[in-house]
N, CA and C atoms as an extended XYZ file, in Angstrom:
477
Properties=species:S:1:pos:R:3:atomname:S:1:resname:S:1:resid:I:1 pbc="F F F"
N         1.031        9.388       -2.502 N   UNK     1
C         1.310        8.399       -1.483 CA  UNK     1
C         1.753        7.109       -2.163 C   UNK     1
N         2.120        5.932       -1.313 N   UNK     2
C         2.448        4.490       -1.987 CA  UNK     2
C         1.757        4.307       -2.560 C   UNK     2
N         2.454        2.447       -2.713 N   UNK     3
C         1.068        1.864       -3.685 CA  UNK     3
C        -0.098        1.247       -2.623 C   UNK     3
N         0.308        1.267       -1.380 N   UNK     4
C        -0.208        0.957       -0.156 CA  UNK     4
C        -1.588        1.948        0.297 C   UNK     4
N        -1.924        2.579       -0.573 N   UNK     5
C        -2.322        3.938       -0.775 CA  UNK     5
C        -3.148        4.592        0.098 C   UNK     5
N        -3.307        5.290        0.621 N   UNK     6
C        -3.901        6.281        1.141 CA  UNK     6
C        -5.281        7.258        0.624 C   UNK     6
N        -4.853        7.217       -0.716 N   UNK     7
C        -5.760        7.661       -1.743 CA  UNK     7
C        -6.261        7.185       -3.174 C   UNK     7
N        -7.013        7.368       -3.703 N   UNK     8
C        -7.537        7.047       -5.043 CA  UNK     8
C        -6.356        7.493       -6.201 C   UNK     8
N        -5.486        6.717       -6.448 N   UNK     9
C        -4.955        7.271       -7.507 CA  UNK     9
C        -4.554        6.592       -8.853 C   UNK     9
N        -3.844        6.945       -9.476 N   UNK    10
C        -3.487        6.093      -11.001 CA  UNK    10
C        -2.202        5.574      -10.086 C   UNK    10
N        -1.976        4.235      -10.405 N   UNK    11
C        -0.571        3.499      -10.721 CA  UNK    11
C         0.514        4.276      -11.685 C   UNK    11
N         1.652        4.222      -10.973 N   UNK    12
C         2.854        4.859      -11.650 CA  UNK    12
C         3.006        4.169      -13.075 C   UNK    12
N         3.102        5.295      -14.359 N   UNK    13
C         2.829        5.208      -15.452 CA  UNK    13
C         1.835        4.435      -16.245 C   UNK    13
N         0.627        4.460      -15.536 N   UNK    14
C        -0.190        4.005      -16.021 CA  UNK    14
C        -1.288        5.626      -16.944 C   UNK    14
N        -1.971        5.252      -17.807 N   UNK    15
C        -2.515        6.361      -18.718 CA  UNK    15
C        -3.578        7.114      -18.081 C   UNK    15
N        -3.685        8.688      -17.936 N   UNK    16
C        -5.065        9.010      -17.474 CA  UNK    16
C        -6.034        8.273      -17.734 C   UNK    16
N        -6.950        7.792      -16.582 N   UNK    17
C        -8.073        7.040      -17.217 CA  UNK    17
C        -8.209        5.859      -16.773 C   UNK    17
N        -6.497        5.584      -16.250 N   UNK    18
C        -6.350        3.842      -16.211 CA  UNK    18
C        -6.732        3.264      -14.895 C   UNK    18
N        -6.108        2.188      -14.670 N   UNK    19
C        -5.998        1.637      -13.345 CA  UNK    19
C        -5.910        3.066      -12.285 C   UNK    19
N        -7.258        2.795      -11.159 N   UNK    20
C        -7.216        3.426       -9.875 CA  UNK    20
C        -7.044        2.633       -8.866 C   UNK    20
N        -5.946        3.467       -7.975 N   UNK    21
C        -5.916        2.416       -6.653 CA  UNK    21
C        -6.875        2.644       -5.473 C   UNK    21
N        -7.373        2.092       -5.156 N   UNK    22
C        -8.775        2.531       -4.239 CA  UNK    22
C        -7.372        2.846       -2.732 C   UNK    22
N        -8.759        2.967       -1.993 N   UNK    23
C        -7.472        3.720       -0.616 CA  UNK    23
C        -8.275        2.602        0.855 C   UNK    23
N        -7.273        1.892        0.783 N   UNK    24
C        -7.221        0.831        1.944 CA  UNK    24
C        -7.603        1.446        3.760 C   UNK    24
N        -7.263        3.089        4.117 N   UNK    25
C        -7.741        3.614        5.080 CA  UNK    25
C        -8.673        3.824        4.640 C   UNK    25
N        -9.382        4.420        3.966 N   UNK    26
C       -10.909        4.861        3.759 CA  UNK    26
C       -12.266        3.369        4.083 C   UNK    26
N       -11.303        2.011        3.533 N   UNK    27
C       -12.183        1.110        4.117 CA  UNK    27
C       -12.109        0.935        5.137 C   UNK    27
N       -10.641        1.114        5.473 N   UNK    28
C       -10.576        0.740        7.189 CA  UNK    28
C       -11.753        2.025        8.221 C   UNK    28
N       -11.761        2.846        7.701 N   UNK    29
C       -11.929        4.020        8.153 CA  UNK    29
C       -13.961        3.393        8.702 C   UNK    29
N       -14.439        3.118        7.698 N   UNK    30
C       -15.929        2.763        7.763 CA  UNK    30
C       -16.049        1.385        8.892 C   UNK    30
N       -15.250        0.349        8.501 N   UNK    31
C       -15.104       -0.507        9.707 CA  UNK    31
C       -14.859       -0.305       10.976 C   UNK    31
N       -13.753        1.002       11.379 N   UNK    32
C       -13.764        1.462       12.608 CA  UNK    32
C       -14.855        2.322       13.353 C   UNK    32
N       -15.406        2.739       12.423 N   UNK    33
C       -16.880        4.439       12.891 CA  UNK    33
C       -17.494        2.970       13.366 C   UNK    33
N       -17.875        1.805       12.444 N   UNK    34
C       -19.148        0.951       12.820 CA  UNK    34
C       -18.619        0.001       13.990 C   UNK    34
N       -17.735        0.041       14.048 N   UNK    35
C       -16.885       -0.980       15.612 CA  UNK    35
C       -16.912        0.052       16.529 C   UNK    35
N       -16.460        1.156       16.554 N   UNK    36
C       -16.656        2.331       17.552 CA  UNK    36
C       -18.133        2.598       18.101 C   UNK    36
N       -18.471        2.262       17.268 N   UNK    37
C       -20.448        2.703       17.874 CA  UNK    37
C       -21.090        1.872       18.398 C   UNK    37
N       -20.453        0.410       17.994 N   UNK    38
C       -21.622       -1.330       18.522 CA  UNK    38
C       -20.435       -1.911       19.021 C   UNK    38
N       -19.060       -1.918       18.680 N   UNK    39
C       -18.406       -2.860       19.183 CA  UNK    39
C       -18.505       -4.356       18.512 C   UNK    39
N       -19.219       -4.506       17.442 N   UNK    40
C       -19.084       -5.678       16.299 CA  UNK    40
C       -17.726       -6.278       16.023 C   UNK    40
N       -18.245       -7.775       16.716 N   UNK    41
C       -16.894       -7.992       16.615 CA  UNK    41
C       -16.584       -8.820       14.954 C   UNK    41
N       -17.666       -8.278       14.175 N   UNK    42
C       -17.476       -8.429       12.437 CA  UNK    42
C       -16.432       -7.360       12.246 C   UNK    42
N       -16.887       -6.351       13.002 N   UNK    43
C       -16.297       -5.186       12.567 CA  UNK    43
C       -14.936       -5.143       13.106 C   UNK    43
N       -14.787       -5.242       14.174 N   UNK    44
C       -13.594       -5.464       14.655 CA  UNK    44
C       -12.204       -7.080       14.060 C   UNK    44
N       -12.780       -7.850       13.466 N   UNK    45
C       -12.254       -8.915       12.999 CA  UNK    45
C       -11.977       -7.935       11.571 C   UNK    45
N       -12.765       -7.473       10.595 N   UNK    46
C       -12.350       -6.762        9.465 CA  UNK    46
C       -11.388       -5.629        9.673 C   UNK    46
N       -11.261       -4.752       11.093 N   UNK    47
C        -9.665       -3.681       11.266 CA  UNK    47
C        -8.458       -4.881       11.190 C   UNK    47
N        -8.919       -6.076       11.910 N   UNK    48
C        -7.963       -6.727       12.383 CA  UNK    48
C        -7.062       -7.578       11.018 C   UNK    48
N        -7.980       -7.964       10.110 N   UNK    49
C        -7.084       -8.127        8.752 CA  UNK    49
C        -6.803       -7.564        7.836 C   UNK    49
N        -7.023       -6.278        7.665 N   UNK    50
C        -6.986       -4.599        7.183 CA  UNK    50
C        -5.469       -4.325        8.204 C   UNK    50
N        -5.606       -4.623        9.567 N   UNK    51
C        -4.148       -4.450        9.719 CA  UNK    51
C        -3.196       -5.138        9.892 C   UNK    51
N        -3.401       -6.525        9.512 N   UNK    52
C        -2.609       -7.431        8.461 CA  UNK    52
C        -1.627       -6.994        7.664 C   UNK    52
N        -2.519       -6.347        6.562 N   UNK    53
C        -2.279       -5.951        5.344 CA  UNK    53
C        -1.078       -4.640        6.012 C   UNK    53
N        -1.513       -3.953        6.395 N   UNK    54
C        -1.113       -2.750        7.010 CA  UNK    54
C         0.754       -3.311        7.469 C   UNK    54
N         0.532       -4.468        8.484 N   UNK    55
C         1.623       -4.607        9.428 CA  UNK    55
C         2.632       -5.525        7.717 C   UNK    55
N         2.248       -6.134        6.880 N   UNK    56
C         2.517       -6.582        5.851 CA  UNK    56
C         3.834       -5.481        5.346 C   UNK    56
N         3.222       -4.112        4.490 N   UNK    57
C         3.562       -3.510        3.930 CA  UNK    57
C         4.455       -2.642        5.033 C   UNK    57
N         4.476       -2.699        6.315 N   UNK    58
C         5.219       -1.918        7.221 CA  UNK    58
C         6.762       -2.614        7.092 C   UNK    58
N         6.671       -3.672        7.137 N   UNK    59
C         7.609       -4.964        6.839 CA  UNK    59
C         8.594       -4.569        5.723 C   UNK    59
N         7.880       -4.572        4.387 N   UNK    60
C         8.723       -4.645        3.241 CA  UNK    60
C         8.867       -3.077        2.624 C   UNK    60
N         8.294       -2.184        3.795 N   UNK    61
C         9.161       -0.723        3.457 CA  UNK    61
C        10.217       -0.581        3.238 C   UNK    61
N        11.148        0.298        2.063 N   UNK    62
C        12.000        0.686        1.384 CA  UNK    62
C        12.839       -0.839        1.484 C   UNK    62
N        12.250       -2.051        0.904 N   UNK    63
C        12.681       -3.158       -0.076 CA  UNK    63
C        12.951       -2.294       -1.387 C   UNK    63
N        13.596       -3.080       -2.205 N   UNK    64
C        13.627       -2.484       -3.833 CA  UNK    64
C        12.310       -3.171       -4.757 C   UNK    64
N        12.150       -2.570       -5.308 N   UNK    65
C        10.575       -2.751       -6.406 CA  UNK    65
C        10.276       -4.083       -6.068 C   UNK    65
N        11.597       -5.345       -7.024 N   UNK    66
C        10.787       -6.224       -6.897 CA  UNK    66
C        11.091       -7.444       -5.681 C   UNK    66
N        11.579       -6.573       -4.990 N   UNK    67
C        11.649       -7.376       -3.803 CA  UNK    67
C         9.771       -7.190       -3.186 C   UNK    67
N         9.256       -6.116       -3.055 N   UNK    68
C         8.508       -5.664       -2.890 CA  UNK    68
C         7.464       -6.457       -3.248 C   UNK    68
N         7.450       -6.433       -4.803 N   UNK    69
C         6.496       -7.139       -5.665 CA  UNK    69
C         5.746       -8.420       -5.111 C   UNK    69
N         7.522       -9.239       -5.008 N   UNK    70
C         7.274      -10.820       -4.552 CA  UNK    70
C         6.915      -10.761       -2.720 C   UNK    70
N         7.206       -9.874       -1.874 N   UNK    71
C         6.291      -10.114       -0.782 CA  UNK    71
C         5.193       -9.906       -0.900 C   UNK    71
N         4.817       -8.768       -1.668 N   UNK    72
C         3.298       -8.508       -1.810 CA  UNK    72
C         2.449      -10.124       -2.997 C   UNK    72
N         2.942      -10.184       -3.665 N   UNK    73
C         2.983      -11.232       -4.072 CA  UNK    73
C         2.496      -13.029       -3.308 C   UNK    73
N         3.182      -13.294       -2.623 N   UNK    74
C         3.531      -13.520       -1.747 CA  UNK    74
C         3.012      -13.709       -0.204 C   UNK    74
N         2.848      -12.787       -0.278 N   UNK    75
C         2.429      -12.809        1.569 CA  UNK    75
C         1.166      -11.913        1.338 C   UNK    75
N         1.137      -10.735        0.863 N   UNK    76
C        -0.243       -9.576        0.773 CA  UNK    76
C        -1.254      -10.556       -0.006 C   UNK    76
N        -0.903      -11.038       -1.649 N   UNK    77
C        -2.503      -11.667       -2.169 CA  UNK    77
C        -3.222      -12.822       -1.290 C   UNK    77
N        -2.590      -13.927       -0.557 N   UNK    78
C        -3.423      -14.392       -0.102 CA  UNK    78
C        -4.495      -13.653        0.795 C   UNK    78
N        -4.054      -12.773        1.888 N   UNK    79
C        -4.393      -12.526        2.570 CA  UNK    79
C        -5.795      -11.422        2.173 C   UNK    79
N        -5.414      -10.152        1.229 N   UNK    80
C        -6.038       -9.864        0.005 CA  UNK    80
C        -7.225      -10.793       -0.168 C   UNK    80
N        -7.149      -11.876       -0.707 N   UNK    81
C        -8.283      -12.808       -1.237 CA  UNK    81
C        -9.309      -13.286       -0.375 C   UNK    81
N        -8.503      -13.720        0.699 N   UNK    82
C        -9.174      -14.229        2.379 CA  UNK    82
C        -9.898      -13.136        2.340 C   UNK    82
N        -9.507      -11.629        2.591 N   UNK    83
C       -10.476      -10.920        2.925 CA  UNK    83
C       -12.187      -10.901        2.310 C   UNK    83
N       -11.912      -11.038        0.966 N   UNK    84
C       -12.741      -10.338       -0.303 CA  UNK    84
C       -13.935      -11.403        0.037 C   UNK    84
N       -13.464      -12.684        0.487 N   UNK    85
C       -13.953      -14.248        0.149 CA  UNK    85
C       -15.068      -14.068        1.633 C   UNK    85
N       -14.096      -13.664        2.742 N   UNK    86
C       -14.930      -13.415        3.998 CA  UNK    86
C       -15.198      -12.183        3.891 C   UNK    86
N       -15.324      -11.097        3.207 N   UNK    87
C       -16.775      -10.295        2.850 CA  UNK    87
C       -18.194      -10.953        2.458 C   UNK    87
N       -18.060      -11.428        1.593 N   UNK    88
C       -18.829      -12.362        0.931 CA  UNK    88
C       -19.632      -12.875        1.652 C   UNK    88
N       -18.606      -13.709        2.879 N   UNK    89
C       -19.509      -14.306        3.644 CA  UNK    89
C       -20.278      -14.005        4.795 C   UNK    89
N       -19.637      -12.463        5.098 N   UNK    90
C       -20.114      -11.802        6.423 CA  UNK    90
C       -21.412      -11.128        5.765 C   UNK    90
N       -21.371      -11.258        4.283 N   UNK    91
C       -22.594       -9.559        3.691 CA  UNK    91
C       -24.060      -10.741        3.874 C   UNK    91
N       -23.784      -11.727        4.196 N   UNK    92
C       -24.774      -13.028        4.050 CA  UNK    92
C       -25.386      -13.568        5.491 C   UNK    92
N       -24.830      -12.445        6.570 N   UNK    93
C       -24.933      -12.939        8.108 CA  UNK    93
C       -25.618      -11.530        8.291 C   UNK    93
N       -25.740      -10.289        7.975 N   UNK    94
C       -25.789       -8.836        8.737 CA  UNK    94
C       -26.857       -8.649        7.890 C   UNK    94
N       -27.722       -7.880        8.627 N   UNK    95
C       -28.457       -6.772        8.011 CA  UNK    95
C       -27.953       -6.179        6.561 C   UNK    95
N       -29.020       -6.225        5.898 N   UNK    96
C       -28.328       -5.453        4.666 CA  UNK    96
C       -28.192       -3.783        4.258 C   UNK    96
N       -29.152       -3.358        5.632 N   UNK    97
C       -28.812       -1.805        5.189 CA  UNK    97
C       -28.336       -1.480        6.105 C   UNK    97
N       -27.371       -2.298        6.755 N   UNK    98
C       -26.784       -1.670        8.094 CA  UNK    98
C       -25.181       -0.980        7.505 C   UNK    98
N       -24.927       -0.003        8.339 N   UNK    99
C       -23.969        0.933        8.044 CA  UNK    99
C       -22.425       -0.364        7.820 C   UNK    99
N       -22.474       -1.751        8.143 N   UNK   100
C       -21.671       -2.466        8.168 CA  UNK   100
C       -21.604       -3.007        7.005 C   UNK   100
N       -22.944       -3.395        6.448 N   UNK   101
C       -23.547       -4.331        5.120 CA  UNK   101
C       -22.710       -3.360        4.008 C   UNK   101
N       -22.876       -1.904        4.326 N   UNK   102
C       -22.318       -0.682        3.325 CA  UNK   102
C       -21.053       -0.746        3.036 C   UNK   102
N       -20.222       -0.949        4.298 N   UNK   103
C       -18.977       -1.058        4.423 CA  UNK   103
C       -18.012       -2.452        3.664 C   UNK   103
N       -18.478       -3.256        3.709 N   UNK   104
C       -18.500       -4.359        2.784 CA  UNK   104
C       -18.616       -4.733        1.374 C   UNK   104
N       -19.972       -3.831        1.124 N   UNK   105
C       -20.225       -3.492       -0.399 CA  UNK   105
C       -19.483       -2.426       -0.609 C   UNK   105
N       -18.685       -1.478       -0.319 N   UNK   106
C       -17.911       -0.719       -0.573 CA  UNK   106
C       -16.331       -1.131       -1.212 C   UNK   106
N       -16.119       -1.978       -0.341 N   UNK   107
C       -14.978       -2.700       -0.565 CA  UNK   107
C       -14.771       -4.048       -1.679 C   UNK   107
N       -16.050       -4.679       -1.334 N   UNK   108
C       -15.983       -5.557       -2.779 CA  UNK   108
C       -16.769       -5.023       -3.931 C   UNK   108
N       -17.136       -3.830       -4.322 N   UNK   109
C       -17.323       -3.507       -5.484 CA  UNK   109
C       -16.034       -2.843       -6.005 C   UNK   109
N       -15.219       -2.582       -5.162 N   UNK   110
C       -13.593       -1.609       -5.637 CA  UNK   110
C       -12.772       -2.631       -5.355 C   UNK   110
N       -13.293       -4.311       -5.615 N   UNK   111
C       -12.389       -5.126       -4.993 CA  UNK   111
C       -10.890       -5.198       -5.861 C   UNK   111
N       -11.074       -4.809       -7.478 N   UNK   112
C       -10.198       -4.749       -8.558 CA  UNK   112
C        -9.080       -3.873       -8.130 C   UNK   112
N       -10.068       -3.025       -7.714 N   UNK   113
C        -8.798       -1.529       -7.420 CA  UNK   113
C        -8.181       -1.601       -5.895 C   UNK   113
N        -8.659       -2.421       -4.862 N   UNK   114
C        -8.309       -2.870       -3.807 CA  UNK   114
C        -6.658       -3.840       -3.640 C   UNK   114
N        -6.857       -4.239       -4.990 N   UNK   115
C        -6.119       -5.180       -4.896 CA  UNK   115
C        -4.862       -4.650       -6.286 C   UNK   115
N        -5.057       -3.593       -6.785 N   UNK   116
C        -3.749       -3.056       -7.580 CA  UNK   116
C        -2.134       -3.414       -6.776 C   UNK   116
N        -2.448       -2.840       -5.502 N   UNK   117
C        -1.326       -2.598       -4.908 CA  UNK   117
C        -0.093       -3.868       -5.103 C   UNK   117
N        -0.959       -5.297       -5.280 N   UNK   118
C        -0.370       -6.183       -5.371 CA  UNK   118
C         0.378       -6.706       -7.131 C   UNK   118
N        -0.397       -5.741       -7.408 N   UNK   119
C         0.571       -6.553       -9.267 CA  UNK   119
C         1.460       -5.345       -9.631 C   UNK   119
N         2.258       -4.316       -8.699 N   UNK   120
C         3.244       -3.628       -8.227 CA  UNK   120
C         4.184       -3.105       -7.565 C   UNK   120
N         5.792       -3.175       -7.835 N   UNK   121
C         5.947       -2.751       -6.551 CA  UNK   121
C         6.752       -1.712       -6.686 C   UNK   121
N         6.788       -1.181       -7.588 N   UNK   122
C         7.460        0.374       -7.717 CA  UNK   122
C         7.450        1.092       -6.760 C   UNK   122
N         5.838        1.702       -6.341 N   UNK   123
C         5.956        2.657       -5.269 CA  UNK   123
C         6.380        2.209       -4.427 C   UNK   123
N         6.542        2.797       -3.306 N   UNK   124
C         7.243        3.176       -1.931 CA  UNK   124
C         5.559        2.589       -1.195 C   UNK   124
N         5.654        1.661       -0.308 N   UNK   125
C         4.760        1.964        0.570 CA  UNK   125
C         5.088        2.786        1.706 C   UNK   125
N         3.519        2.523        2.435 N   UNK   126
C         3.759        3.911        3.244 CA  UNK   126
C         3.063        3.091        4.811 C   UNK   126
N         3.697        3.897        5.848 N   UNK   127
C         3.580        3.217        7.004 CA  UNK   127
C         2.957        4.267        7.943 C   UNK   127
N         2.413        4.841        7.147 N   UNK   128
C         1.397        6.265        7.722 CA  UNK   128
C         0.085        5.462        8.217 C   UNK   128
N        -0.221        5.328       10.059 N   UNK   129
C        -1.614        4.891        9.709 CA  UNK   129
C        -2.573        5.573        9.537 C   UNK   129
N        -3.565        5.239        9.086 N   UNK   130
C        -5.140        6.203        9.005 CA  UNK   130
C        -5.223        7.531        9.612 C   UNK   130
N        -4.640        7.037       10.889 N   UNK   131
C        -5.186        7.993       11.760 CA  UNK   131
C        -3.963        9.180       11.827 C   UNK   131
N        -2.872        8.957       11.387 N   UNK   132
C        -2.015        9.788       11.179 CA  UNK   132
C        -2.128       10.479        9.970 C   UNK   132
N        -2.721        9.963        9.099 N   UNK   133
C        -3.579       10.621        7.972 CA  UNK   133
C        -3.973       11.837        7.871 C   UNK   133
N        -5.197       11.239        8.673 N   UNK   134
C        -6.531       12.073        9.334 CA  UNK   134
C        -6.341       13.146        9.922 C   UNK   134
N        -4.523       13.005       10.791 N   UNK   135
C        -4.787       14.148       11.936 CA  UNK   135
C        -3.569       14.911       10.820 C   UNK   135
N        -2.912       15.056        9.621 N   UNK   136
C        -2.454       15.988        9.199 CA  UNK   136
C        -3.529       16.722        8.289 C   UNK   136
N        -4.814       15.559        8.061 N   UNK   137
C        -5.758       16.515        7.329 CA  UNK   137
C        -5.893       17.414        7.925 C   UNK   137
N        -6.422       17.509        9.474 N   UNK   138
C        -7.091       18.205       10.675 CA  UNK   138
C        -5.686       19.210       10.539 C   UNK   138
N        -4.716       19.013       10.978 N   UNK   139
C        -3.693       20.013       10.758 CA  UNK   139
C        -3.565       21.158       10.336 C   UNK   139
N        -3.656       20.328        8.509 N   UNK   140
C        -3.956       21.435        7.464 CA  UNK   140
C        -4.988       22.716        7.765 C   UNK   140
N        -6.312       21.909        8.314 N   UNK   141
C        -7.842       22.472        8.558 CA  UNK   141
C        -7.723       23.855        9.623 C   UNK   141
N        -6.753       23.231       10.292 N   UNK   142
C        -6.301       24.262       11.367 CA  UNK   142
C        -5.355       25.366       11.037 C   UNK   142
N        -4.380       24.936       10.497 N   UNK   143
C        -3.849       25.902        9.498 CA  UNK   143
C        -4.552       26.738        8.642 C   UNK   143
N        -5.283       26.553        8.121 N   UNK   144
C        -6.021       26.862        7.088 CA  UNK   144
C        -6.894       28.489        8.137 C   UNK   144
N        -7.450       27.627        8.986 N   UNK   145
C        -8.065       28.212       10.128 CA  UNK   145
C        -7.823       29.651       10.369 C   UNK   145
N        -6.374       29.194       10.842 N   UNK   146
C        -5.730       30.095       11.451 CA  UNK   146
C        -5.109       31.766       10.799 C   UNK   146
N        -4.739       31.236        9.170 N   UNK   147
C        -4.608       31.808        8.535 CA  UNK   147
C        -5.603       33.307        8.631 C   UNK   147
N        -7.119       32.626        8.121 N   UNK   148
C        -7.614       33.243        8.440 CA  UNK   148
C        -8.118       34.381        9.256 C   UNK   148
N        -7.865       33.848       10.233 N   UNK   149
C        -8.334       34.419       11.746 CA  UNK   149
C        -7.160       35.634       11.880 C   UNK   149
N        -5.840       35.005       11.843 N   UNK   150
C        -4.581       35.878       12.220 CA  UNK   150
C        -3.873       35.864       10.666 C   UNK   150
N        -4.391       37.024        9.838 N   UNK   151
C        -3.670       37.128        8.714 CA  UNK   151
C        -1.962       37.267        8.777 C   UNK   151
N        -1.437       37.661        9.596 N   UNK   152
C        -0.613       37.586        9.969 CA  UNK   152
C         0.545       36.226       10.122 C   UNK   152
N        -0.110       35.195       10.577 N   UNK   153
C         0.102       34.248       11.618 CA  UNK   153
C         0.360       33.217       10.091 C   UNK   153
N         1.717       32.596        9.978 N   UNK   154
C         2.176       32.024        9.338 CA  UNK   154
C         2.979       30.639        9.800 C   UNK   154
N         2.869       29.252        9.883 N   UNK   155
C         3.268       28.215       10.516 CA  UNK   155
C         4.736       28.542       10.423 C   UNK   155
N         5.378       27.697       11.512 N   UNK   156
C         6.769       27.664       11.389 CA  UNK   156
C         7.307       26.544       10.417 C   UNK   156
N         8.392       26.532       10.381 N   UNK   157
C         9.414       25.610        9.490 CA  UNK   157
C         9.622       24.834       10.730 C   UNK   157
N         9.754       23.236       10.509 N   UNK   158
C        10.118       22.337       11.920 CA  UNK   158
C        11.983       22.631       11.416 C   UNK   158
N        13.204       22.510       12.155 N   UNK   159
C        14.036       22.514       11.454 CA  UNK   159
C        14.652       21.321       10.729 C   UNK   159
């Protein structure tokens, strides 16, 4: 996927081992389960600059590298920083073993790798949201499924 990432991965040509990019849906992902269940509007203010970031990188899709760079640069680190700064200050208002407090410490302990996306702009971001993610995982799952069930039964080609 981009550098916008989706998943845990190494930065383009960087060495096994090196720089990981943490995956920006997976935080979003914990902020939404805990806004879906209480309706926190902590929680709901944290989707809301998570899709900032999101509507950011939707923007400067297929720019060239360093056009890329300097919006992310630019327009993504502040916003980036704001976040990290108001973690900080929300982990100091909530419960600390609440499924929210988690969600927070999740994100600013990977705050390094949170924030790769911005001192690159090689990859391609990606304008896949979460949840479009999620539902080709489920896809797969079903596929997978199906296989099973109907050895036979092989997906089509879209044309």
């Amino acid at each position: 996927m981009g550098q916008f990432s989706m998943e845990i991965m190494p930065l383009p040509g960087s060495l096994l081992g090196g720089n990981q990019q943490a995956c920006w849906a997976h935080l979003r992902r914990d902020f939404h389960d805990f806004w879906a269940s209480t309706k926190s509007e902590i929680a709901r203010e944290a989707l809301h600059r998570i899709g900032n970031l999101y509507d950011l990188e939707r923007d400067i899709n297929g720019l060239p590298a360093d056009a890329r760079l300097s919006a992310r640069q630019k327009l993504s680190q502040p916003k980036v920083a704001a976040f990290f700064t108001w973690s900080e200050q929300q982990l100091l208002l909530i419960p600390g073993k609440s499924d929210l407090a988690k969600a927070f410490r999740y994100g600013l302990s990977r705050q390094k790798a949170f924030s790769l996306f911005l001192t690159d702009g090689r990859g391609p971001s990606t304008t896949i949201p979460p949840s479009a993610h999620c539902a080709r995982l489920g896809l797969a799952v079903r596929i997978g499924y199906l296989r099973r069930r109907i050895p036979a039964w092989k997906p089509s080609r879209a044309p």
